[in-house]
C-alpha positions as a Markdown table, in Angstrom:
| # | Residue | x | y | z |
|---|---|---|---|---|
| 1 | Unk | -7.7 | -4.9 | -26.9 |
| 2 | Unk | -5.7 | -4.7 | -23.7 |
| 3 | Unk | -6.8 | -7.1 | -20.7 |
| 4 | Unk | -5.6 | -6.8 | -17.3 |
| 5 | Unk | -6.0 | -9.7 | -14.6 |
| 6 | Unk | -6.2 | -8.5 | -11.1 |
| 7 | Unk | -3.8 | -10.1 | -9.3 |
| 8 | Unk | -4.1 | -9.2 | -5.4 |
| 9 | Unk | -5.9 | -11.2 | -3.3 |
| 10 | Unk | -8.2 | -8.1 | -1.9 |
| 11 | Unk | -10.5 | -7.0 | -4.9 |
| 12 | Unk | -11.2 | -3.4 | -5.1 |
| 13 | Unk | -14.3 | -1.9 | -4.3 |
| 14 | Unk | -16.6 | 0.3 | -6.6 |
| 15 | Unk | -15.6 | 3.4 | -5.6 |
| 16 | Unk | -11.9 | 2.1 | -5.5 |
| 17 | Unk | -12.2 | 1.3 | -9.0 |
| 18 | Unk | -13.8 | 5.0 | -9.6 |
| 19 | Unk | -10.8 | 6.6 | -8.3 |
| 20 | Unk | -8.5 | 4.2 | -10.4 |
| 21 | Unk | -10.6 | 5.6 | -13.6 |
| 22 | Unk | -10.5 | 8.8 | -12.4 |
| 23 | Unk | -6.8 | 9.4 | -11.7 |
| 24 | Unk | -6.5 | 8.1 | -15.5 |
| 25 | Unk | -8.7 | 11.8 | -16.4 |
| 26 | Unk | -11.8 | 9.6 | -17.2 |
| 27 | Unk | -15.2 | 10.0 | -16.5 |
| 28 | Unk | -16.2 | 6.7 | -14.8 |
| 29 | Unk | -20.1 | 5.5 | -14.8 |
| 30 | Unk | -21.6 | 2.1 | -13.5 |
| 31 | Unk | -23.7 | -0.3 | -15.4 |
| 32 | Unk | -25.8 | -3.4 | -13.7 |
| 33 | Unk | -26.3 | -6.5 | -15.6 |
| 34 | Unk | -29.2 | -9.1 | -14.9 |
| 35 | Unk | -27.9 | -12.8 | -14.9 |
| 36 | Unk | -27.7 | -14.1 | -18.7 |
| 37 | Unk | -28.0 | -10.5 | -20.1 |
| 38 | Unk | -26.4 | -10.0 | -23.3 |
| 39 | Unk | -25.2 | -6.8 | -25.3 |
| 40 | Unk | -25.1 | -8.0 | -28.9 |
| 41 | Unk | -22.4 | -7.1 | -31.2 |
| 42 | Unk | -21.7 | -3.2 | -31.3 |
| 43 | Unk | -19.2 | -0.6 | -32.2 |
| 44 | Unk | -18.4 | 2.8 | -30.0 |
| 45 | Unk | -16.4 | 5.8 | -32.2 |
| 46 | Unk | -14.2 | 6.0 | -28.9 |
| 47 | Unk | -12.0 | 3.6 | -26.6 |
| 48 | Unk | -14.6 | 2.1 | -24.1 |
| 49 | Unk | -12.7 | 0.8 | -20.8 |
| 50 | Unk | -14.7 | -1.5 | -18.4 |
| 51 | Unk | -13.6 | -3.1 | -15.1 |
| 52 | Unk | -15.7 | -5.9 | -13.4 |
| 53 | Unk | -16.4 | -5.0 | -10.0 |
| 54 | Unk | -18.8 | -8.3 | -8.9 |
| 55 | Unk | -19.7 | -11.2 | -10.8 |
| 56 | Unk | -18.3 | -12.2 | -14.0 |
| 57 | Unk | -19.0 | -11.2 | -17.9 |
| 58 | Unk | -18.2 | -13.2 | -20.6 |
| 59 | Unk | -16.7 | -10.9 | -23.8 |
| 60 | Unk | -16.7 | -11.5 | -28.0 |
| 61 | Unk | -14.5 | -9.1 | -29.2 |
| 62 | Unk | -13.7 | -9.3 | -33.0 |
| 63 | Unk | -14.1 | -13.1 | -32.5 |
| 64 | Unk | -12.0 | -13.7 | -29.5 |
| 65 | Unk | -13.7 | -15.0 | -26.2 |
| 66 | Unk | -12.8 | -14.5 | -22.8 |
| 67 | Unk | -14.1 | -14.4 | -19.2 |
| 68 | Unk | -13.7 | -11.3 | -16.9 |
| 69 | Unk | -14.2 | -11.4 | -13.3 |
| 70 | Unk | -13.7 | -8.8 | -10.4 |
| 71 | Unk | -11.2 | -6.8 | -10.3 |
| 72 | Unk | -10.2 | -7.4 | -14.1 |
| 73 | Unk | -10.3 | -5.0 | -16.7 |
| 74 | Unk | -10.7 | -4.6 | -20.6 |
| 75 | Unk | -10.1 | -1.7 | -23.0 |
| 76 | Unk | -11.8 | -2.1 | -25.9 |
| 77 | Unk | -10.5 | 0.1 | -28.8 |
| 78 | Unk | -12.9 | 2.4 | -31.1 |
| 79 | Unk | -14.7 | 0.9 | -34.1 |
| 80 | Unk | -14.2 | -2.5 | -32.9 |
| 81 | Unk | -16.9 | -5.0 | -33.0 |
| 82 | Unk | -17.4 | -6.7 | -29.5 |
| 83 | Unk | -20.2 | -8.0 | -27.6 |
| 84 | Unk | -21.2 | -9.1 | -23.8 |
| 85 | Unk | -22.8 | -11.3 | -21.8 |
| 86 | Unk | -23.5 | -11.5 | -17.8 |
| 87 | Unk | -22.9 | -15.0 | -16.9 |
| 88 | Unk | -23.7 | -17.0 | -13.7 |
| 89 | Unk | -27.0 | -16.6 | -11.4 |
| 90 | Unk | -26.0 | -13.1 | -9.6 |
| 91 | Unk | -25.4 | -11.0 | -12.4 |
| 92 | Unk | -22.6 | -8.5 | -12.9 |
| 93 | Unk | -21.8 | -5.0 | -11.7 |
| 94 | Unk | -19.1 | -2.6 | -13.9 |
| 95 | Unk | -17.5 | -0.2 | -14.1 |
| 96 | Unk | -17.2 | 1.9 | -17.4 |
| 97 | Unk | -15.5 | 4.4 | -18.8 |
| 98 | Unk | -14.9 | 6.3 | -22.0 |
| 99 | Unk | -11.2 | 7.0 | -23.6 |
| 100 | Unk | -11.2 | 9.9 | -26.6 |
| 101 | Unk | -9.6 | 8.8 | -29.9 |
């Protein structure tokens, strides 16, 4: 697992962060949590990559806890157990991506 804090002070936008996925060859897509949602543990056969773009999302992966909020970013490698959860009143906004093995 590989997390990256944003660090500037501006956070990028949606479509910012699509162009970021893009130039990387991905295939970017955006997924909308409701406030408290949670994805229970799950495994992907491929590298998921997922950058918070509002709100924040609290992650489990393979035991390990950690908050993400905008601007940060996670990639999650295949076959690994991990699980999420929108946290705060607002909800969170993401986006995600796919990596091939």
């Amino acid at each position: 697992m590989i997390i990256t804090r944003w660090q500037a002070p501006i956070v990028p936008s949606k479509e910012q962060v699509h162009m970021i996925l893009e130039s990387e060859g991905l295939e970017p897509y955006d997924e909308v949590y409701e406030p408290q949602m949670k994805v229970q543990d799950h495994r992907h056969p491929f590298a998921e990559v997922r950058v918070i773009v509002s709100g924040e999302m609290i992650f489990n992966i393979s035991g390990n806890q950690f908050v993400l909020r905008p601007g940060d970013r996670v990639e999650i490698p295949a076959n690994t157990k991990h699980s999420h959860t929108a946290q705060g009143a607002q909800g969170c906004v993401c986006v995600c991506a796919q990596r091939a093995i």
